[in-house]
C-alpha positions in Angstrom: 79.3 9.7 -78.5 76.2 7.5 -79.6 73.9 9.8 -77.5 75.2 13.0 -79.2 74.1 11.3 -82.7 70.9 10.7 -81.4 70.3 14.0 -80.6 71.5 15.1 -84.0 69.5 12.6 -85.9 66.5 13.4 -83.3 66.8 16.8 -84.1 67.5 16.3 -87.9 64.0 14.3 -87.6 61.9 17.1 -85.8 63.1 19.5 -88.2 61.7 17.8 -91.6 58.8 17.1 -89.1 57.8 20.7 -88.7 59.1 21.5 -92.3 56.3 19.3 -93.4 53.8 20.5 -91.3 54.3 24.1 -91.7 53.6 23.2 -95.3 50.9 21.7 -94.8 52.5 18.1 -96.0 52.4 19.3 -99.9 55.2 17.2 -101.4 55.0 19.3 -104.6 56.0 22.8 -102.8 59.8 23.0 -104.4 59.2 21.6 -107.4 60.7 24.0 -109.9 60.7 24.1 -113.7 62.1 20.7 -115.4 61.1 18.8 -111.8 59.2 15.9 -112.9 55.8 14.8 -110.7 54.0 12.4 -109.8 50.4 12.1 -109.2 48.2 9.2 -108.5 45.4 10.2 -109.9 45.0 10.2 -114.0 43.9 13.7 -114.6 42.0 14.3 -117.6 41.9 17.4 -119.6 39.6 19.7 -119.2 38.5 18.0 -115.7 39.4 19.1 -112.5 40.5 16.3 -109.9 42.5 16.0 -106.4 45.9 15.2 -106.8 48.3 15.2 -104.0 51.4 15.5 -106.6 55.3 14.8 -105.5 58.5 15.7 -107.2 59.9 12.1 -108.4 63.0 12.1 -110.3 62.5 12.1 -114.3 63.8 8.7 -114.9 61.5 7.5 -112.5 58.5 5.0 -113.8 56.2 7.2 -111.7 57.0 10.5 -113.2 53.6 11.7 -115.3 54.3 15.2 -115.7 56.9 17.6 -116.1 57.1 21.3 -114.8 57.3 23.9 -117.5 56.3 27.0 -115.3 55.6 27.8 -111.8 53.9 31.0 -110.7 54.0 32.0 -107.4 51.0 34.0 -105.0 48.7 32.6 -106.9 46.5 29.2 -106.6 43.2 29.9 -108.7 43.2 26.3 -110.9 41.0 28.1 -113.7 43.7 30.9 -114.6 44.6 31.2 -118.2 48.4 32.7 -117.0 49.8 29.0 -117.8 49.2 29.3 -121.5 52.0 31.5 -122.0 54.2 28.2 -121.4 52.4 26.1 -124.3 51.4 26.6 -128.1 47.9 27.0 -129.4 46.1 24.0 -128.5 48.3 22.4 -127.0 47.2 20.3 -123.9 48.7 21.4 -120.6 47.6 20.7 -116.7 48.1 23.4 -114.0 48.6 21.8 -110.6 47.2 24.4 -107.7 48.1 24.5 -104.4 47.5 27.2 -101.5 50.8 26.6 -99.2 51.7 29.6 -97.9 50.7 32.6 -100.5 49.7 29.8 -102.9 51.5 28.9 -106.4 50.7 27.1 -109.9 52.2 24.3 -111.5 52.2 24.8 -115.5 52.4 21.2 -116.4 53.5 19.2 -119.7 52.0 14.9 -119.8 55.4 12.8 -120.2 55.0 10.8 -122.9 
């Protein structure tokens, strides 16, 4: 019986394994709209910067930014299709990524 669960969890194991390789490791790749991220770099507006985000919980002390759109097949940084997600000068992030056909994070600071 014990070798039969280590098979499972073995095989359990290897299939987040190649999940995360296929994906190229990119931790922010589910995160949907009201996901929370995290990011641990501070990104300033109007800057770009390398953030390797992840989805944290909300309630979580790491949680910087919350997801207010996502767009998939795209992953051009500079695209002007998250500002149908905020008001008029409001101040917004868009988190890029180009896993699989690519996709935009349209994201709000948590305050």
């Amino acid at each position: 019986m014990n070798k039969l669960l280590g098979v499972a969890l073995l095989a359990a194991l290897l299939g987040v394994l190649v999940l995360t390789v296929f994906r190229g490791g990119d931790e922010a790749a589910d995160a949907a709209v009201g996901d929370c991220l995290a990011a641990p770099v501070t990104v300033r507006v109007g800057e770009d910067a390398e953030a390797d985000a992840k989805v944290v919980g909300c309630g979580s002390a790491y949680a910087a930014y919350t997801v207010v759109g996502r767009l998939d097949g795209q992953s051009d940084p500079r695209t002007t299709a998250c500002e149908t997600y905020f008001q008029a000068n409001e101040e917004y992030f868009v988190y890029s990524s180009t896993a699989g056909d690519g996709y935009l994070l349209c994201l709000a600071r948590r305050r």
